[in-house]
matplotlib code that plots the C-alpha trace (Angstrom):
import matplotlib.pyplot as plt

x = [0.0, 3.1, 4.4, 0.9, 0.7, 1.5, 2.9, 4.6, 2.3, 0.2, -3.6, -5.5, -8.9, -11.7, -11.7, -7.9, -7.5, -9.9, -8.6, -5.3, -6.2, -7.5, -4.7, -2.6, -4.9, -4.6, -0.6, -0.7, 1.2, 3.5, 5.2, 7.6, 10.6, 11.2, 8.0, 6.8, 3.2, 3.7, 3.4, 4.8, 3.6, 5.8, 5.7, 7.2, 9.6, 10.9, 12.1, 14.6, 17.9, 18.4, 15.7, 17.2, 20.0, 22.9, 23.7, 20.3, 22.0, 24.4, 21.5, 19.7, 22.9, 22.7, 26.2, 25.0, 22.2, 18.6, 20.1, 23.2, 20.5, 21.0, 18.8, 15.9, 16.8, 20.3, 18.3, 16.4, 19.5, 20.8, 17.9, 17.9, 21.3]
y = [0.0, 2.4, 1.9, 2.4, 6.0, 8.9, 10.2, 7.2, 7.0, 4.4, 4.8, 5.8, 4.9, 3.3, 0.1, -0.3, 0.2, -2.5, -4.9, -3.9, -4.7, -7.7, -9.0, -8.0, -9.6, -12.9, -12.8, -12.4, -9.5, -8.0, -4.2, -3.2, -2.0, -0.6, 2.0, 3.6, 2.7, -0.2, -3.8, -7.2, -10.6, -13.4, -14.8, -11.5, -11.6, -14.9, -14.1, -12.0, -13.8, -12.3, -14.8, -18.3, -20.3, -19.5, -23.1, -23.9, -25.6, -27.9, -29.0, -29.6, -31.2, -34.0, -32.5, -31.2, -32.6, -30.3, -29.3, -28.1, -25.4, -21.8, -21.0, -18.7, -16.1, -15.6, -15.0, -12.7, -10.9, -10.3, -9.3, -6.4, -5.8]
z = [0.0, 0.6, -2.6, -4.2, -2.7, -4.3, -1.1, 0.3, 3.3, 4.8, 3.8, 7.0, 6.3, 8.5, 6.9, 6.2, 9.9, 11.2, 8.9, 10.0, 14.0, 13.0, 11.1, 13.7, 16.3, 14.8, 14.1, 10.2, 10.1, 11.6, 12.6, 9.1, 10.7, 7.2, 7.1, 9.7, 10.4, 7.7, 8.2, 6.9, 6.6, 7.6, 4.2, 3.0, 6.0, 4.9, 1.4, 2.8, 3.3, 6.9, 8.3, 6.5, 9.0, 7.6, 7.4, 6.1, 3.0, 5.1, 6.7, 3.4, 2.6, 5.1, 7.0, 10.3, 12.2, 12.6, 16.5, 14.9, 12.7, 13.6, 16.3, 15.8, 18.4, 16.2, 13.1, 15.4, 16.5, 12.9, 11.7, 14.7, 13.7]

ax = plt.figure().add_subplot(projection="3d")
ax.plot(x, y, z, "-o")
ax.set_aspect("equal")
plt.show()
């Protein structure tokens, strides 16, 4: 919707914010760190090479076993980061 404005802002409308709070009530998406006042889905989130294990592919490999797998708070941190 940001990108679809001619002013780069978040519409602000009745509707688009109750369907907002409910999406956000029910964890399909989330604050965009990205735009102010924006928000994200996860599926979105995941494309973005920050939130893979960066040893997704020896896992995928058969080198490391899945407790050797990055750990979702690291992923976390570098996202932060």
């Amino acid at each position: 919707m940001i990108d679809h404005s001619p002013i780069g802002a978040v519409p602000a409308t009745p509707s688009y914010l109750d369907a907002v709070r409910r999406l956000v009530a029910s964890h399909q998406v989330y604050k965009n760190a990205d735009h102010k006042g924006g928000f994200v889905t996860a599926r979105a989130l995941s494309r973005l090479p920050l939130f893979h294990a960066q040893n997704l592919d020896a896992l995928v490999a058969g080198r490391i076993d899945t407790a050797a797998l990055e750990t979702d708070a690291s992923i976390f941190a570098r996202y932060v980061q």
